[in-house]
C-alpha positions as a Python dict, from the first residue, in 0.01 Angstrom:
ca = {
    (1, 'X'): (0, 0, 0),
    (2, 'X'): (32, -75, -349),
    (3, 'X'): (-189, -69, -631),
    (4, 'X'): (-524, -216, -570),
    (5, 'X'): (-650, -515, -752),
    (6, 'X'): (-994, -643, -766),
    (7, 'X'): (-1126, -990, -840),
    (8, 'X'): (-1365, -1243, -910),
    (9, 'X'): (-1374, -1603, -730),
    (10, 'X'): (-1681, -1661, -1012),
    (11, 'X'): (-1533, -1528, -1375),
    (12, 'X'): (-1157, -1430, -1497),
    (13, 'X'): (-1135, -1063, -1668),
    (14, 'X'): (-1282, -1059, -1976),
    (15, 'X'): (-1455, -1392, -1918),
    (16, 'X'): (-1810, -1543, -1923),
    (17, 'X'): (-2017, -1444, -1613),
    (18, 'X'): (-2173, -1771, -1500),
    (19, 'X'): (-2553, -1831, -1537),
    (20, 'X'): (-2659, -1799, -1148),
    (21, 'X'): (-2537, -1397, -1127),
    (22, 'X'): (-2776, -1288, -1456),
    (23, 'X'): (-3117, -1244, -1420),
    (24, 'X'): (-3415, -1451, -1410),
    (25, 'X'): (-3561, -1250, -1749),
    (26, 'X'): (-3206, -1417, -1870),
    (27, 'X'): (-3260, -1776, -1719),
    (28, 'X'): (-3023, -1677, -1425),
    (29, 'X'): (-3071, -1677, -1057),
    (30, 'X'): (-2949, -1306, -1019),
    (31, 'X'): (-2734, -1393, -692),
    (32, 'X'): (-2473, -1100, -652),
    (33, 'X'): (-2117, -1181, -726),
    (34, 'X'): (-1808, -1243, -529),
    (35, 'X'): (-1556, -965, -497),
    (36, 'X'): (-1221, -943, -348),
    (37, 'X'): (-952, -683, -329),
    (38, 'X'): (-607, -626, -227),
    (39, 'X'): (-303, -413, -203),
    (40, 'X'): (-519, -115, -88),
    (41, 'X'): (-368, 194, -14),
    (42, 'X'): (-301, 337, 311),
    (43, 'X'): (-515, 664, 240),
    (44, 'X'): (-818, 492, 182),
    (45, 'X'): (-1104, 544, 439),
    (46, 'X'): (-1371, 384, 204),
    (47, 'X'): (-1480, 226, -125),
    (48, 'X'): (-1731, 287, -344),
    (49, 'X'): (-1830, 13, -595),
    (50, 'X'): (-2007, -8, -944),
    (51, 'X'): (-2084, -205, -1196),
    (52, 'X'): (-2200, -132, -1532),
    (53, 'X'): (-2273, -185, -1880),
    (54, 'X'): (-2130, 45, -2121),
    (55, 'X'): (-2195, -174, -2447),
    (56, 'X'): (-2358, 93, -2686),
    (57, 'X'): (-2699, -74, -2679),
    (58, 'X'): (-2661, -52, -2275),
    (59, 'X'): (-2535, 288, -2247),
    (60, 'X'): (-2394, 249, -1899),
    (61, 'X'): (-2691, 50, -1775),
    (62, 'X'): (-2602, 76, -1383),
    (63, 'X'): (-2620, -315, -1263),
    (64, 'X'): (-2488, -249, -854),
    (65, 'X'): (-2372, 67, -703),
    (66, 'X'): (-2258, 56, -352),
    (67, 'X'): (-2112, 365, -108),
    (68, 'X'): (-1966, 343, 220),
    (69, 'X'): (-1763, -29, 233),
    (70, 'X'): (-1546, 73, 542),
    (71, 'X'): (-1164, 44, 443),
    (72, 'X'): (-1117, -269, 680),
    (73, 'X'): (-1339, -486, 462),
    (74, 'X'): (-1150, -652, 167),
    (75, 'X'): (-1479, -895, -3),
    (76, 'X'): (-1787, -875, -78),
    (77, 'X'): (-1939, -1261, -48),
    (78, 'X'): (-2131, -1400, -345),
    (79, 'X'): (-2530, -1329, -311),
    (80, 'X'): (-2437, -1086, -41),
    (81, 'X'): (-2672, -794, -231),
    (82, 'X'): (-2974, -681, 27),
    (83, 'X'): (-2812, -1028, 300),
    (84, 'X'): (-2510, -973, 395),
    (85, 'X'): (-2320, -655, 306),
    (86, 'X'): (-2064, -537, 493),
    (87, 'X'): (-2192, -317, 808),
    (88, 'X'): (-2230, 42, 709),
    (89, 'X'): (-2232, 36, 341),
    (90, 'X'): (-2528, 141, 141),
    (91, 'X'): (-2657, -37, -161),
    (92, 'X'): (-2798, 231, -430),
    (93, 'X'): (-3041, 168, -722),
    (94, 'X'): (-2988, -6, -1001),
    (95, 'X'): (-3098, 99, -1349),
    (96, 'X'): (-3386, -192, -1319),
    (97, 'X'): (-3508, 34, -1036),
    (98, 'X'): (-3416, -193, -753),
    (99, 'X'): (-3197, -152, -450),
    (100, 'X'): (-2884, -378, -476),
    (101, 'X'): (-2759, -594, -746),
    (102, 'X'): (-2925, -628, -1114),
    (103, 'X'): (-2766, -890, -1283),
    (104, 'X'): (-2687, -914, -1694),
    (105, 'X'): (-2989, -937, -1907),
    (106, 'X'): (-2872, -765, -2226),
    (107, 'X'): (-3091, -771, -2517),
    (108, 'X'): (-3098, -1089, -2741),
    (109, 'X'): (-2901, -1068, -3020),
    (110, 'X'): (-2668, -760, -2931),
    (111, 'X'): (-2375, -941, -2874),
    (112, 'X'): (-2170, -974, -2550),
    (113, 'X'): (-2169, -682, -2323),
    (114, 'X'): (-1901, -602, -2099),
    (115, 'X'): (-2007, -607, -1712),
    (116, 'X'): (-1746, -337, -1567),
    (117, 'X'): (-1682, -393, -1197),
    (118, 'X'): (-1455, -63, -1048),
    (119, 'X'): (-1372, -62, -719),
    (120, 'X'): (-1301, 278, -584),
    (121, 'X'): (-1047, 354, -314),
    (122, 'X'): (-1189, 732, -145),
    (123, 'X'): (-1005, 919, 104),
    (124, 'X'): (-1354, 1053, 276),
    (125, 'X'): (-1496, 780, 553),
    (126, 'X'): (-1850, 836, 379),
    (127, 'X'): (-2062, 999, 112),
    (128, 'X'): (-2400, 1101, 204),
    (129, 'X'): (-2607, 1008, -163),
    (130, 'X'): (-3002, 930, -185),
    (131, 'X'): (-3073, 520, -275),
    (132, 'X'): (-3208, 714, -609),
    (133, 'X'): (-2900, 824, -708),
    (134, 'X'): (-2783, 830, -1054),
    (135, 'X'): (-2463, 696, -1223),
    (136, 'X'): (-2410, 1094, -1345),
    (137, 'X'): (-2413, 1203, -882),
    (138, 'X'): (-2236, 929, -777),
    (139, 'X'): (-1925, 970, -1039),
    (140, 'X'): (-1982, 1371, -959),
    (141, 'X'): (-1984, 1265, -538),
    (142, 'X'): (-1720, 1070, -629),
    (143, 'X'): (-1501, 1326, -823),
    (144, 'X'): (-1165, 1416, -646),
    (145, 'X'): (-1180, 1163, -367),
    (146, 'X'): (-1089, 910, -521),
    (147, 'X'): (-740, 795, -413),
    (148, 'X'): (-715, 435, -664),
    (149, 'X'): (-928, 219, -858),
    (150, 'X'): (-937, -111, -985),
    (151, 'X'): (-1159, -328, -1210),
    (152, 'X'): (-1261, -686, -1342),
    (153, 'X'): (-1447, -692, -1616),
    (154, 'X'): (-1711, -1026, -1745),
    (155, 'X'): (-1889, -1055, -2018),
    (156, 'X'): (-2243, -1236, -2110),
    (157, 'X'): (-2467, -1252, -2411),
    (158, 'X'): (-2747, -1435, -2546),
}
């Protein structure tokens, strides 16, 4: 394989997350966004996934962490958060304190904030974390498994 990429069918990197994937507190619809990758390794026997927010007023304000994609699947549809993941996978809290995907609402008036989507290629089939987990555990579970990584990043503010 070669080196993995990761994309948006919804924003380009560095670009303006559309309205529908922030959340209602920010007038959106907080449906979860569309992912694909590609060129994946041939090591990898899962992904882990996160997005977050590491604009200084965020502090790496966790928005979606997910363990255990199996290697076969290559997207992750748009509002698939809590539907329609892909089999085995396990959605972890967000910093909002719910299970699945938190879209942007950054603060009024601190600027745009960069949404970090990283895609993590692992070379273990699963990693056994709580739904509580925090950002801090799942880099640490993480730590030396990871074969490649990718990310797309959007921006919003208001």
């Amino acid at each position: 394989g070669g080196t993995v990429e990761i994309s948006s069918a919804a924003f380009k990197d560095k670009e303006r997350i559309p309205i529908q994937y922030v959340m209602p507190g920010a007038g959106g619809k907080n449906i979860s966004i569309p992912l694909t990758w590609k060129n994946v390794s041939s090591g990898t026997k899962s992904f882990a996934l996160s997005i977050v927010d590491p604009h200084p007023v965020a502090q790496n304000w966790v928005h979606w962490l997910v363990i255990n994609i199996p290697k076969e699947v290559i997207s992750i549809e748009e509002g698939a958060s809590k539907k329609k993941m892909p089999p085995g996978s396990t959605e972890l809290k967000n910093s909002f304190g719910d299970i699945g995907y938190g879209g942007p609402q950054p603060p009024k008036g601190s600027g745009d904030h960069p949404y970090v989507v990283t895609l993590y290629g692992l070379n273990v089939e699963k990693i056994d974390l709580g739904v509580n987990t925090s950002l801090a555990a799942f880099r640490k579970a993480i730590e030396g498994k990871v074969i490649e990584s990718a990310s797309v990043t959007g921006m919003y503010g208001r």
